[in-house]
ZASEDREN-615822 format. One line per field, with one value per residue (C-alpha): residue number from 1; x, y, z; residue in one letter. Coordinates in nm, 2 decimals, always signed. Example, Ala and Ser with C-alpha at 12.3 -4.5 7.8 and 13.67 -1.06 7.14 Angstrom:
seq	1/2 $
xx	+1.23/+1.37 $
yy	-0.45/-0.11 $
zz	+0.78/+0.71 $
type	a/s $
This chain:
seq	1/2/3/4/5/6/7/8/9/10/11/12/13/14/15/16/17/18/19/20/21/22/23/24/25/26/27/28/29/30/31/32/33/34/35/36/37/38/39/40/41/42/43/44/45/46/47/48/49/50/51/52/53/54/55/56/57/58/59/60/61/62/63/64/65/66/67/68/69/70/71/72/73/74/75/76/77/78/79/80/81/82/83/84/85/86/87/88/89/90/91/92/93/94/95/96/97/98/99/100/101/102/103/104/105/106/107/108/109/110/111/112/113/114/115/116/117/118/119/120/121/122/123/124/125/126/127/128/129/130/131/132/133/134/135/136/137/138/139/140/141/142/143/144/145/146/147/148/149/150/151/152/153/154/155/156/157/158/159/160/161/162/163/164/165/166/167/168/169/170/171/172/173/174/175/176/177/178/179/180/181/182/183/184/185/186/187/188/189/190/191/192/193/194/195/196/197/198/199/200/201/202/203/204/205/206/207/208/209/210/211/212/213/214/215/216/217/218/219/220/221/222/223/224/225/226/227/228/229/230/231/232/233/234/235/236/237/238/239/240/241/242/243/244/245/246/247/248/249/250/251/252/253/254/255/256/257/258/259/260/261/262/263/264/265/266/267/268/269/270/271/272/273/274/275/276/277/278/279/280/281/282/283/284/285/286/287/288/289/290/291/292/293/294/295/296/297/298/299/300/301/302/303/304/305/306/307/308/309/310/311/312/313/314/315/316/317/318/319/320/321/322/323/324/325/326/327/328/329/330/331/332/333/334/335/336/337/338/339/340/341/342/343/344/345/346/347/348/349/350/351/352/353/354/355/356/357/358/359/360/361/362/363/364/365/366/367/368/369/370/371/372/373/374/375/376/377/378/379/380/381/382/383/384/385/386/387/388/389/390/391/392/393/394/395/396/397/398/399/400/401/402/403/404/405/406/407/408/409/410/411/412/413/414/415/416/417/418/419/420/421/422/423/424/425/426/427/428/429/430/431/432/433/434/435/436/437/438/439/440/441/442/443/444/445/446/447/448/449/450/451/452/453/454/455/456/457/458/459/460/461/462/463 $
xx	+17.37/+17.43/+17.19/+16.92/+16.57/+16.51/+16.11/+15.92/+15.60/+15.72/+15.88/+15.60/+15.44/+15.83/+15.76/+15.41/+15.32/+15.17/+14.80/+14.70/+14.53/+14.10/+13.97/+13.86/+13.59/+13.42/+13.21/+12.93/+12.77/+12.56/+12.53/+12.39/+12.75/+13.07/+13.36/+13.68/+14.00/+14.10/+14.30/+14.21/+13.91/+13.78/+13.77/+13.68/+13.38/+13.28/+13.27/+13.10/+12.79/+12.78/+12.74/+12.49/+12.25/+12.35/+12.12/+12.30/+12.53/+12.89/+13.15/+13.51/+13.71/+14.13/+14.37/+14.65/+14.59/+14.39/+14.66/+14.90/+14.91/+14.98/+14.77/+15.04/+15.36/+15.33/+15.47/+15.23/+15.11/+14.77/+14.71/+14.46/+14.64/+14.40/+14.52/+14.38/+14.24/+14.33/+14.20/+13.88/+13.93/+13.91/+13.64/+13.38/+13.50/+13.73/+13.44/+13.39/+13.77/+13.76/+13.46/+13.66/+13.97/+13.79/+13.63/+13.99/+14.10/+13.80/+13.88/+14.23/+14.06/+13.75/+14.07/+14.20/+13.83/+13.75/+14.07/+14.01/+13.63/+13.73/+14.04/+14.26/+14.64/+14.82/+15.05/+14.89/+15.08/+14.91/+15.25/+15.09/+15.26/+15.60/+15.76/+16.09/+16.26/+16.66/+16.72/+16.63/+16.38/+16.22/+16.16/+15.94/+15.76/+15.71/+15.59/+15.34/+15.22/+15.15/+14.99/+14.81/+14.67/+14.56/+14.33/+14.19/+14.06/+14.38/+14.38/+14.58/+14.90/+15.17/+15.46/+15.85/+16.16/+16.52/+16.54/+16.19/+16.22/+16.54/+16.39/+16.14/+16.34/+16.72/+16.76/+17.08/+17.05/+16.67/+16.59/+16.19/+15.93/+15.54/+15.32/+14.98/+14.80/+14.61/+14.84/+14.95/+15.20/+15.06/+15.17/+14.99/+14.96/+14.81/+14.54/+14.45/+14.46/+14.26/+13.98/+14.01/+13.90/+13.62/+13.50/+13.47/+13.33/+13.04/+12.99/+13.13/+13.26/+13.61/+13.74/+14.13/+14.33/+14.08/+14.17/+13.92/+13.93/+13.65/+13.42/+13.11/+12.75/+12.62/+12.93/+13.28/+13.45/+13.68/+13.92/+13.68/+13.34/+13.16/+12.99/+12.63/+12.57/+12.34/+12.66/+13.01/+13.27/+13.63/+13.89/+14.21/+14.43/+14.76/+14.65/+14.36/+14.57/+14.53/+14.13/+14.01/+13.95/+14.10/+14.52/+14.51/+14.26/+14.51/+14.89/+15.08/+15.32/+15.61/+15.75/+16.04/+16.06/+16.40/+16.34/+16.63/+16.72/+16.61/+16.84/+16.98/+16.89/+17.22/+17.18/+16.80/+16.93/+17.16/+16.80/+16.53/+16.27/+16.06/+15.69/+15.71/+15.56/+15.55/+15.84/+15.85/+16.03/+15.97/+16.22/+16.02/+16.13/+16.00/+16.08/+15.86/+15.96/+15.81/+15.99/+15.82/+15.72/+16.02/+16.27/+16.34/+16.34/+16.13/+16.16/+16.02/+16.07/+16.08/+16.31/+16.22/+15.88/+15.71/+15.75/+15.69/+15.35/+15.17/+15.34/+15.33/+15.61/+15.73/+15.66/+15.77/+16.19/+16.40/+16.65/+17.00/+17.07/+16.72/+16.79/+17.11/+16.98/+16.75/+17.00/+17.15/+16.83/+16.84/+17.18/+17.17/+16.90/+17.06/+17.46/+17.49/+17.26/+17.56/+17.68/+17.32/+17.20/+16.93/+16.73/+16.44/+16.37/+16.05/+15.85/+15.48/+15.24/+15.01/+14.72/+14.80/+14.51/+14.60/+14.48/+14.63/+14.28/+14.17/+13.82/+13.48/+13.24/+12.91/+12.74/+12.38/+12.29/+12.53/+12.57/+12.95/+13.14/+13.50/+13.72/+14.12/+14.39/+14.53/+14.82/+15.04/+14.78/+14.56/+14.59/+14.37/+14.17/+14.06/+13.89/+13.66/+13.62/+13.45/+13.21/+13.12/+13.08/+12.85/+12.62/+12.63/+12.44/+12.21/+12.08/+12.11/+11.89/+11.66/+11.76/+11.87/+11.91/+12.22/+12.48/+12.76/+12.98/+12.81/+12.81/+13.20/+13.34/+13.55/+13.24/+13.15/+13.47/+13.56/+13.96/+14.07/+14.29/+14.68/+14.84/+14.92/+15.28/+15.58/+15.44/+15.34/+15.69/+15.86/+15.66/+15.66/+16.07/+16.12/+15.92/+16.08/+16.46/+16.34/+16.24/+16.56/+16.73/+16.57/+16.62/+17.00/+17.04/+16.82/+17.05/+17.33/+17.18/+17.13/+16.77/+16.44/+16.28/+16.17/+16.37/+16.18/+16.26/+16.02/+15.76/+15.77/+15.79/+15.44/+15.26/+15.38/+15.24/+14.89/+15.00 $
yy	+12.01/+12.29/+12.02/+12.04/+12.24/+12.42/+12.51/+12.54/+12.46/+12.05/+11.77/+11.64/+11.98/+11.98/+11.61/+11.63/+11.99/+12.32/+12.29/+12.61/+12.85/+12.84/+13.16/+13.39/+13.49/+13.75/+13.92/+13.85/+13.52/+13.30/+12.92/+12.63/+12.54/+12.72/+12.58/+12.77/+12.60/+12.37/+12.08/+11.74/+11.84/+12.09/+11.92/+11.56/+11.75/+11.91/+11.53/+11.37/+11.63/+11.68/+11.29/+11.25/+11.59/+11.64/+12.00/+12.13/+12.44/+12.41/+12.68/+12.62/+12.90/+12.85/+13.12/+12.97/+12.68/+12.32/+12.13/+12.43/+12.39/+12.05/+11.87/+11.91/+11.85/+11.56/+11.26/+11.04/+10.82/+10.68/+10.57/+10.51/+10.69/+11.00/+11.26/+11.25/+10.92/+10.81/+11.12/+11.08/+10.71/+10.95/+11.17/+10.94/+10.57/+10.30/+10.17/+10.52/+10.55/+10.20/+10.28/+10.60/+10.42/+10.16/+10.43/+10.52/+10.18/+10.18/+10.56/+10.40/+10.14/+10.41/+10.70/+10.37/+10.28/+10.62/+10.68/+10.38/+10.48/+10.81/+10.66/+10.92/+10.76/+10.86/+10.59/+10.43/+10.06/+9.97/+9.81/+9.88/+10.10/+10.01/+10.19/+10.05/+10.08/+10.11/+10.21/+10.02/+10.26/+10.28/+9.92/+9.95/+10.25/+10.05/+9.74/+9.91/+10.13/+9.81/+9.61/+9.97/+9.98/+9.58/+9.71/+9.94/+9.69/+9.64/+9.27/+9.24/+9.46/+9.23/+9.30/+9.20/+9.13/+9.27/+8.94/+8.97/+9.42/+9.33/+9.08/+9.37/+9.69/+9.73/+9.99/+9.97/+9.93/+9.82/+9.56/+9.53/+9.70/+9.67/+9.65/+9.77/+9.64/+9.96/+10.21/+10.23/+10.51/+10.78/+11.05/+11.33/+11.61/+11.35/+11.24/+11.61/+11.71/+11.47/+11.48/+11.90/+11.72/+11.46/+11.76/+11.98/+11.73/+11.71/+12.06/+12.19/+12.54/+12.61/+12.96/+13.02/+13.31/+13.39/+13.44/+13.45/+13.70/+13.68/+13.40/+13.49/+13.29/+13.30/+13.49/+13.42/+13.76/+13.79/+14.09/+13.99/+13.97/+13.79/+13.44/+13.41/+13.01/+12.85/+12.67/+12.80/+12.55/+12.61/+12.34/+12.53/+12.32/+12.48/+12.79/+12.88/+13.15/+13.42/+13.44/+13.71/+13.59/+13.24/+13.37/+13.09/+12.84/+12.61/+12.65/+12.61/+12.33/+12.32/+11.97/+11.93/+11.65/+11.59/+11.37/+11.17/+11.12/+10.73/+10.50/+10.22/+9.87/+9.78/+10.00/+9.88/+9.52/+9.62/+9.83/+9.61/+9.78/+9.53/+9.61/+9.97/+10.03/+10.38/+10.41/+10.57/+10.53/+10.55/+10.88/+11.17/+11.39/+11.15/+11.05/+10.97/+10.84/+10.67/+10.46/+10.64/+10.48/+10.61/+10.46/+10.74/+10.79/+11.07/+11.16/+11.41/+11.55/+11.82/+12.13/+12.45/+12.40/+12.69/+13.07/+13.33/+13.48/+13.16/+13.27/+13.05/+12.96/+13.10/+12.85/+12.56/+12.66/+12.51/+12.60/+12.46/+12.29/+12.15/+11.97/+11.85/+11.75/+11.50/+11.38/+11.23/+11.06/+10.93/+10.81/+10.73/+10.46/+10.33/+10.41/+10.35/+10.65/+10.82/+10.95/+10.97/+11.32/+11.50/+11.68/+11.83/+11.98/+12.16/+12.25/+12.31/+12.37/+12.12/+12.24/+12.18/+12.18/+12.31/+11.95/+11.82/+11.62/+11.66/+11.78/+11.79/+11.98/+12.17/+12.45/+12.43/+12.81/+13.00/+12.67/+12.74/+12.39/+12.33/+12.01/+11.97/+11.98/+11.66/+11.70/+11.48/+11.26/+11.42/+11.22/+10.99/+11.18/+11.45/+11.20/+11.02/+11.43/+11.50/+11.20/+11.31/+11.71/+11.59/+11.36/+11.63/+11.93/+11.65/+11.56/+11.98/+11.97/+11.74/+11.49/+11.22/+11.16/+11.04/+10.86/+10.62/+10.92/+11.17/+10.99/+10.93/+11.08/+11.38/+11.54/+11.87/+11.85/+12.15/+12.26/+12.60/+12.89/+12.85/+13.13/+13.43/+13.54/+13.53/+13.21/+13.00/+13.00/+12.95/+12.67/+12.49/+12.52/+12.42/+12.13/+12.01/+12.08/+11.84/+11.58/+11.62/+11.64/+11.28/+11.15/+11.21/+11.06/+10.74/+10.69/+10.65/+10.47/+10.10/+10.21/+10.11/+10.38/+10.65/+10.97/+11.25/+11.50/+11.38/+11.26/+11.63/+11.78/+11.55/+11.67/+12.06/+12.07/+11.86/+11.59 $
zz	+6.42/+6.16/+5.90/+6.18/+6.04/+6.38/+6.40/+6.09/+6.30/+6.35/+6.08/+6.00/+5.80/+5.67/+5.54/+5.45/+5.34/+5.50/+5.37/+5.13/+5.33/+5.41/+5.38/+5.68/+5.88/+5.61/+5.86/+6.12/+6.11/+6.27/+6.35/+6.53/+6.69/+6.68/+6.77/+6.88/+6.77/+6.41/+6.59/+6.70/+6.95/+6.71/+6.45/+6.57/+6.74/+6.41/+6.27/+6.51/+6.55/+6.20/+6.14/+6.43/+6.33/+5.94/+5.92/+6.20/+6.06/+6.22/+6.18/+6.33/+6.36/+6.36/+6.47/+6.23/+6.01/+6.13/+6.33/+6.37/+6.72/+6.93/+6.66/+6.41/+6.66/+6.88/+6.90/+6.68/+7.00/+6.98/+7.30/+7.62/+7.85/+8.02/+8.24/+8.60/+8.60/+8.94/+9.09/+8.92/+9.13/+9.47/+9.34/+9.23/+9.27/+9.16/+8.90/+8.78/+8.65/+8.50/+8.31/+8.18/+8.10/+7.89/+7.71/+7.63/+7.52/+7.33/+7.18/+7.02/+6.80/+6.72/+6.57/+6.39/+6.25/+6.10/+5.96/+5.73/+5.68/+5.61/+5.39/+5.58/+5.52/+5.90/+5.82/+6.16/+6.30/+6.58/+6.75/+7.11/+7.36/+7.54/+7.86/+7.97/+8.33/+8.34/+8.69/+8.99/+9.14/+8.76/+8.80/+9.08/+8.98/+8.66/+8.85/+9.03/+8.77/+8.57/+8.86/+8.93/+8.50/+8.56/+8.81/+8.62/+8.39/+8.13/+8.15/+7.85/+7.94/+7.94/+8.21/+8.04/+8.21/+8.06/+7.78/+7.70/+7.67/+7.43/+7.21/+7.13/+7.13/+7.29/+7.51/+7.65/+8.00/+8.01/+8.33/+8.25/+8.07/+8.08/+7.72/+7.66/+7.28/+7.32/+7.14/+6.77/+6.63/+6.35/+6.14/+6.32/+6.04/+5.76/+6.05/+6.07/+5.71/+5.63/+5.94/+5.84/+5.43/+5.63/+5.80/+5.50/+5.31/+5.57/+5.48/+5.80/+5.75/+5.82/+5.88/+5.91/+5.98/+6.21/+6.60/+6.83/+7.11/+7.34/+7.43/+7.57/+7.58/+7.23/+7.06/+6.96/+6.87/+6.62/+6.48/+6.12/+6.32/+6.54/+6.51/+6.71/+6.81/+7.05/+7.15/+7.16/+7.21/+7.32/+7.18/+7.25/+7.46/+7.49/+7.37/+7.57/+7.79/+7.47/+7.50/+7.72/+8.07/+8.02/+8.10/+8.41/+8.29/+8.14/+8.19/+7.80/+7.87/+7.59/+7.47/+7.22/+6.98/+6.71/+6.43/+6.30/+5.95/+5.83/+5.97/+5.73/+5.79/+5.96/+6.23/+6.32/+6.32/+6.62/+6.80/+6.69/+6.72/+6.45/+6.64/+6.60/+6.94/+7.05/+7.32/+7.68/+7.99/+8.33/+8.43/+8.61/+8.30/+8.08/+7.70/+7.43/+7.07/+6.76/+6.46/+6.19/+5.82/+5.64/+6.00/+6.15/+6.54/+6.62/+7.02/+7.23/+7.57/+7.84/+7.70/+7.86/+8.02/+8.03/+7.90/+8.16/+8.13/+7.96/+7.62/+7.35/+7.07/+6.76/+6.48/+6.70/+6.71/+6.97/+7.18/+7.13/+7.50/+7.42/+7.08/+7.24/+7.58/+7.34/+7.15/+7.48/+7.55/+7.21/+7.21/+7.57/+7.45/+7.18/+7.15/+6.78/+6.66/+6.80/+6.45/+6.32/+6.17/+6.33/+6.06/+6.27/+6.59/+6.68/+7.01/+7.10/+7.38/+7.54/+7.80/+8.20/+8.42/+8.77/+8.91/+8.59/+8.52/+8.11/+8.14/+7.94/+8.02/+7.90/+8.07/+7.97/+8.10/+7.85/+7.56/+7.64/+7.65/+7.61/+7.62/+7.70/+7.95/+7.82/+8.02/+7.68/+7.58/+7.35/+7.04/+7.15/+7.40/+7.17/+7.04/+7.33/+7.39/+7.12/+7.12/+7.49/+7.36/+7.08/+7.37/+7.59/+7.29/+7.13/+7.58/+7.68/+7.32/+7.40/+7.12/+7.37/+7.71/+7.90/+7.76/+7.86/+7.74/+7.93/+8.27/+8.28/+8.58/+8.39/+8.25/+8.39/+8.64/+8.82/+8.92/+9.02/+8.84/+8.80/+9.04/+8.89/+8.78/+8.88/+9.11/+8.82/+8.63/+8.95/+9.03/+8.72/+8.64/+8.98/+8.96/+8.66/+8.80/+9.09/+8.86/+8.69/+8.99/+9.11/+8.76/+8.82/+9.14/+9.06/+8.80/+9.03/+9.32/+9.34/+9.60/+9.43/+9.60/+9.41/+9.49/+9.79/+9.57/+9.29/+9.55/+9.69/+9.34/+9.31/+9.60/+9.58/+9.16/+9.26/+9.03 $
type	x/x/x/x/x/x/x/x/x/x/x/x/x/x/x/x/x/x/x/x/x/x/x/x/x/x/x/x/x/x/x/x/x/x/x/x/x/x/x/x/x/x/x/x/x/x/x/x/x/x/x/x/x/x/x/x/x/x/x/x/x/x/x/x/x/x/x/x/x/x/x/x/x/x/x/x/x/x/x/x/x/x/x/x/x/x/x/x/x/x/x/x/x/x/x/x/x/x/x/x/x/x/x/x/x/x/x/x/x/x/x/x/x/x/x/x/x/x/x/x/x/x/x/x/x/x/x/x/x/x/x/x/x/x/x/x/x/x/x/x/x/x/x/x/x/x/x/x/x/x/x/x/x/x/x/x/x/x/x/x/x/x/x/x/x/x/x/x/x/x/x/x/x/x/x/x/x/x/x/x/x/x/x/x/x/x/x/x/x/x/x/x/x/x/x/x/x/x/x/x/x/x/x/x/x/x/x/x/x/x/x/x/x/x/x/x/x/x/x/x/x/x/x/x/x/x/x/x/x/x/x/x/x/x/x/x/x/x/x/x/x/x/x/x/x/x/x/x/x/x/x/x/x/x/x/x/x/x/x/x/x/x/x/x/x/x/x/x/x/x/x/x/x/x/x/x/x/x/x/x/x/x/x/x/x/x/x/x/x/x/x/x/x/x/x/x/x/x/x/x/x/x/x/x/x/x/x/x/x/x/x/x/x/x/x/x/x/x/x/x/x/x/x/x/x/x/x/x/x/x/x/x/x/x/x/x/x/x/x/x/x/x/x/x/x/x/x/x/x/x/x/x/x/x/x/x/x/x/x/x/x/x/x/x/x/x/x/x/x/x/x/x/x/x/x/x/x/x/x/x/x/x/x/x/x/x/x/x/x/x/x/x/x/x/x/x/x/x/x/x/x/x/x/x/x/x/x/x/x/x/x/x/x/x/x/x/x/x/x/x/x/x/x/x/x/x/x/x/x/x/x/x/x/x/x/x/x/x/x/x/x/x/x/x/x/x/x/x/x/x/x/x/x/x/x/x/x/x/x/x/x/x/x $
């Protein structure tokens, strides 16, 4: 443990570099679109407008540095899972959310496609997604989750049984396991260094060290200035609670990853692992993990969940019972990384909608839009976001008219305000000591039912 880097914004600025610094707002300015925030949705937004209307002048504006935030600290996994789907099911239709979702399965080959267009090196394998089960009520939440995916239109998932989930990866203990093609692992700070270099090269303007304040129609306020835009896009995910007005628009969820140091060939031969398929499971408190290019295991998971007050981290450190609480799950997966050093541990925030649904939307009285609450799942998301926020300006501009994009069912959605303090902390620690809770006593019960205390943790958070 003493060998661990703790913080340092995530391991993979530790492996790949902090960028040198943009320069900052100098003053007052104007433009055709400003967009709040330098991470995925930012900056994915900035490409995709940019390319569709080339005179259009874009400014971004980053508090810290492009992909300082969940951009630069999550668990590499490009994949089609969206936050709220199912809801969107009950608000406007079964064939409404499958049109949605195959926009996301879509979305994974599209980050994948400009990345080698761009010639942007995220060290992407596209090994699919897999989620095991190794408790009996895991099983059946697994089977019907996959049964529940195939009707959404994933025809191709692939359900495995405990030979079949060994032959690809051995978790110890796994009885079943469901696989999707749509999924590939990345590298996420070299996919946003070098979409923050596409963009620039576009001749997008970049501002860094630059915080933005206030959000109003027409004007994003800064400590250096203000910037006047037609259209003023938020893209703050996590971080949305420090702008004026927004403190309960988006609840800051923290996630933890550790990164191990590469494991020699002899141990992979006893995990397998071969596919390099990002890697889940099926607990309430859920895991997520990666082999990386240079065979490490990098795995992420619930630590503390949320700081009182929507406060955000300090440069991504880590609390100890958090870094060793993962290092269970790691070696509770695979028993003989149980000697193996961890060299990183970091944490960041992702953006939690009160009706956890990820939303795009664009008001076309004020020109204010914003895109987030990804609820995890934003490395692919981001993306099909900021196709949909770039179709939504050129129809409110009268450049085209409704889109496939535009008409998906999570585009101008609506949710109400997180409660205010000290209800909102309460609420989310207890939720997640419920799901621990059930976690626990799944693991010790031969039921396949999942645990009450996790179905009423559901129903109390809106999830």
């Amino acid at each position: 443990m003493s060998s661990t880097i703790n913080g340092g914004i995530s391991f993979w600025y530790a492996q790949d570099g902090v960028p040198a610094p943009r320069e900052p707002l100098p003053g007052d300015a104007t433009a055709d679109v400003c967009i709040v925030g330098g991470g995925y949705t930012g900056l994915w937004t900035a490409y995709y407008l940019k390319k569709a209307v080339p005179f259009l002048n874009i400014t971004v504006l980053e508090a810290k540095f492009c992909g300082y935030g969940a951009s630069g600290r999550n668990g590499g996994w490009l994949y089609n899972g969206i936050a709220g789907r199912d809801r969107y099911a009950k608000l406007h239709g079964h064939e409404a959310a499958v049109r949605l979702q195959r926009a996301m399965n879509d979305t994974v080959d599209e980050v994948v496609r400009v990345a080698a267009e761009e010639k942007i090196d995220a060290d992407i394998h596209q090994g699919g997604v897999l989620e095991v089960a190794y408790t009996p009520a895991q099983l059946s939440r697994l089977r019907d989750y996959h049964s529940v995916e195939i009707a959404f239109g994933e025809t191709d998932r692939v359900l495995r049984g405990a030979r079949e989930t060994a032959e690809r990866v051995r978790v110890t203990g796994a009885v079943g396991s469901t696989w999707t093609p749509h999924g590939a692992r990345l590298h996420p700070v070299k996919l946003v260094k070098g979409l923050a270099a596409a963009v620039e090269a576009l001749g997008v303007t970049i501002h860094e060290s630059t915080p933005v304040t206030e959000i109003k129609p027409k004007h994003a306020t800064t400590p250096y200035g203000t910037v006047r835009a037609p259209y003023i896009l938020r893209c703050t995910e996590g971080f949305t609670a420090g702008i004026k007005g927004a403190h309960r628009t988006w609840l800051p969820m923290n996630s933890s990853m550790i990164a191990t140091e590469p494991l020699p060939a002899a141990l992979w031969d006893t995990i397998g692992w071969n596919g390099r398929e990002t890697l889940g499971d099926m607990a309430h408190a859920y895991m997520y993990a990666q082999r990386t290019a240079d065979d490490r295991i990098a795995l992420g998971g619930r630590g503390v969940p949320y700081r009182f007050g929507s406060k955000t981290d300090n440069d991504g450190r880590t609390q100890a019972a958090t870094i060793e609480a993962l290092r269970e799950i790691l070696v509770r997966f695979f028993p003989t990384t149980a000697g193996v050093r961890i060299d990183h541990a970091w944490s960041g925030v992702l953006g939690v909608p009160r009706d956890w649904c990820a939303t795009v939307t664009l008001d076309r009285a004020t020109g204010l839009g914003w895109a987030g609450g990804y609820v995890g799942s934003g490395v692919a998301t981001t993306n099909l976001a900021a196709r949909t926020l770039r179709d939504l300006i050129q129809q409110d501009s009268g450049q085209s008219g409704p889109t496939e994009l535009t008409t998906l069912p999570w585009v101008n959605h609506k949710v109400r305000k997180w409660e205010p303090e000290p209800l909102r902390w309460l609420g989310v620690h207890g939720m997640y000591a419920a799901y621990r809770t059930a976690d626990r006593r799944e693991s010790t019960a031969r039921t396949t039912t999942t645990h009450g205390i996790a179905r009423a943790a559901d129903r109390i958070s809106g999830r």
